[in-house]
One Martini backbone bead per residue (centre of mass of N, CA, C, O) as a GRO file, in nm:
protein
   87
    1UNK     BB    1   0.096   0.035   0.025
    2UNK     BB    2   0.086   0.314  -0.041
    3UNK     BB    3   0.082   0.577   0.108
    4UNK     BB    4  -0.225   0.729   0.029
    5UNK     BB    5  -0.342   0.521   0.105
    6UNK     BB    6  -0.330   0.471   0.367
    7UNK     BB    7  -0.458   0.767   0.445
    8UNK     BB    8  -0.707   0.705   0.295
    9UNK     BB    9  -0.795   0.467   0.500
   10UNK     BB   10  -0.742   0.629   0.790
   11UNK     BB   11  -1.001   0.796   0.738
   12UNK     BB   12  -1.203   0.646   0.681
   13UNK     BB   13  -1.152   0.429   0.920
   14UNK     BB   14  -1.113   0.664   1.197
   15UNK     BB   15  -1.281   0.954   1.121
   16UNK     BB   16  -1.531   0.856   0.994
   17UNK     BB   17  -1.872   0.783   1.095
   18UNK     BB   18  -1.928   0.754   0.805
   19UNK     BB   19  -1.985   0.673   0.479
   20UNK     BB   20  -1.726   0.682   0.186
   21UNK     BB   21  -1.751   0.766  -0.172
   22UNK     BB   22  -1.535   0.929  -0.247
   23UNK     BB   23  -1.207   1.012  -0.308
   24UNK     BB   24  -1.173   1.275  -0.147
   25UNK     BB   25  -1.202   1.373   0.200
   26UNK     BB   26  -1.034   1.664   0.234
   27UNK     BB   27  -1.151   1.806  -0.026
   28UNK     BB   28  -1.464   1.731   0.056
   29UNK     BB   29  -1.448   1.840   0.403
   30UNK     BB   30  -1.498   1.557   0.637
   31UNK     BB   31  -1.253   1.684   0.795
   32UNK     BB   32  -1.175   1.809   1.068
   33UNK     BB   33  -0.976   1.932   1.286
   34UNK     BB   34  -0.942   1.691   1.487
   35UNK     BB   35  -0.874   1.505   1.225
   36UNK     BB   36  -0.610   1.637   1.173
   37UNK     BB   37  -0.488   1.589   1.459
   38UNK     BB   38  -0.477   1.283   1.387
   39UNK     BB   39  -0.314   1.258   1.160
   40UNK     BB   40  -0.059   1.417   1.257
   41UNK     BB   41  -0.018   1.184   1.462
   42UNK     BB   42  -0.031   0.896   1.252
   43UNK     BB   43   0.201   1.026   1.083
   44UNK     BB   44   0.434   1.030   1.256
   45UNK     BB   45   0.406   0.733   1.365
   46UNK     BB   46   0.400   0.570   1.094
   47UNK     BB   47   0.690   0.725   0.962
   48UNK     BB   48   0.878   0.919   1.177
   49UNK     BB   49   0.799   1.230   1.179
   50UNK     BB   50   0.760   1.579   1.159
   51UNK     BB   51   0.539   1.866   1.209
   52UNK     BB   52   0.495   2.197   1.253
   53UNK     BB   53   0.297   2.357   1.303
   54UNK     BB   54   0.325   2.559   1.015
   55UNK     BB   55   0.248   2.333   0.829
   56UNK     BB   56  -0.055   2.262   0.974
   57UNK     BB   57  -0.226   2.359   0.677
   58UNK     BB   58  -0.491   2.394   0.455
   59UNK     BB   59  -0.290   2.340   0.232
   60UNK     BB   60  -0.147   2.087   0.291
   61UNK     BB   61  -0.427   1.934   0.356
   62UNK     BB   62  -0.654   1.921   0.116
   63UNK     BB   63  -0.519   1.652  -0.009
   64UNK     BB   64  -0.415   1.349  -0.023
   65UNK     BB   65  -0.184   1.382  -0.225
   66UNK     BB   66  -0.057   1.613  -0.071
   67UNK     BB   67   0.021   1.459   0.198
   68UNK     BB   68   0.168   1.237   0.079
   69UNK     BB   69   0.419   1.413  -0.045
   70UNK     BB   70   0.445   1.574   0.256
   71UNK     BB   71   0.590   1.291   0.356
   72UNK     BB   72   0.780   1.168   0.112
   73UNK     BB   73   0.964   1.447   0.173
   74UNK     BB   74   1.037   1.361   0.472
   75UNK     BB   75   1.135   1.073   0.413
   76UNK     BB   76   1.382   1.204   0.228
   77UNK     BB   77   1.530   1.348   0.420
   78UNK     BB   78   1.552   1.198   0.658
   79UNK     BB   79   1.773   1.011   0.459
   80UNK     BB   80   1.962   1.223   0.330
   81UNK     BB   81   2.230   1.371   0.467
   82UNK     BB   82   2.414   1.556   0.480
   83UNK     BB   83   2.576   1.801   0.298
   84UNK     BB   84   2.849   1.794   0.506
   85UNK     BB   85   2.903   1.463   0.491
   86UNK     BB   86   3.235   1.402   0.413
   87UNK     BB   87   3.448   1.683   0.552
   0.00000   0.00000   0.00000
């Protein structure tokens, strides 16, 4: 399961009360503010990340393709090695 889906599929199944059937959760507005801070404490524990508070924002949070994609660019950074390593 890609990133994506896993995010698509921990909203529908742990965020939503009612059953969904649309494409994007987060697109279609029926995810809360209490329910995007579900969401970004599921992401960092699910992935190993943090996010600022300053990043969890409307613009970022917009849509699950959107989130997945800052998910992970998150997760290629923390991969990647620091730019000064061996000098």
């Amino acid at each position: 399961m890609n990133t994506e889906e896993r995010i698509h599929t921990f909203i529908v199944e742990e965020l939503l009360e009612q059953p969904f059937s649309g494409d994007d959760p987060l697109d279609e507005g029926v995810v809360d503010s209490l329910g995007i801070e579900q969401l970004v404490d599921f992401l960092e524990y699910e992935y190993g990340i943090e996010f600022a508070d300053q990043e969890v924002t409307a613009e970022n949070f917009a849509t699950v393709p959107g989130v997945a994609a800052l998910v992970d660019d998150k997760r290629a950074a923390a991969a990647s090695p620091p730019r000064d390593a061996g000098r």
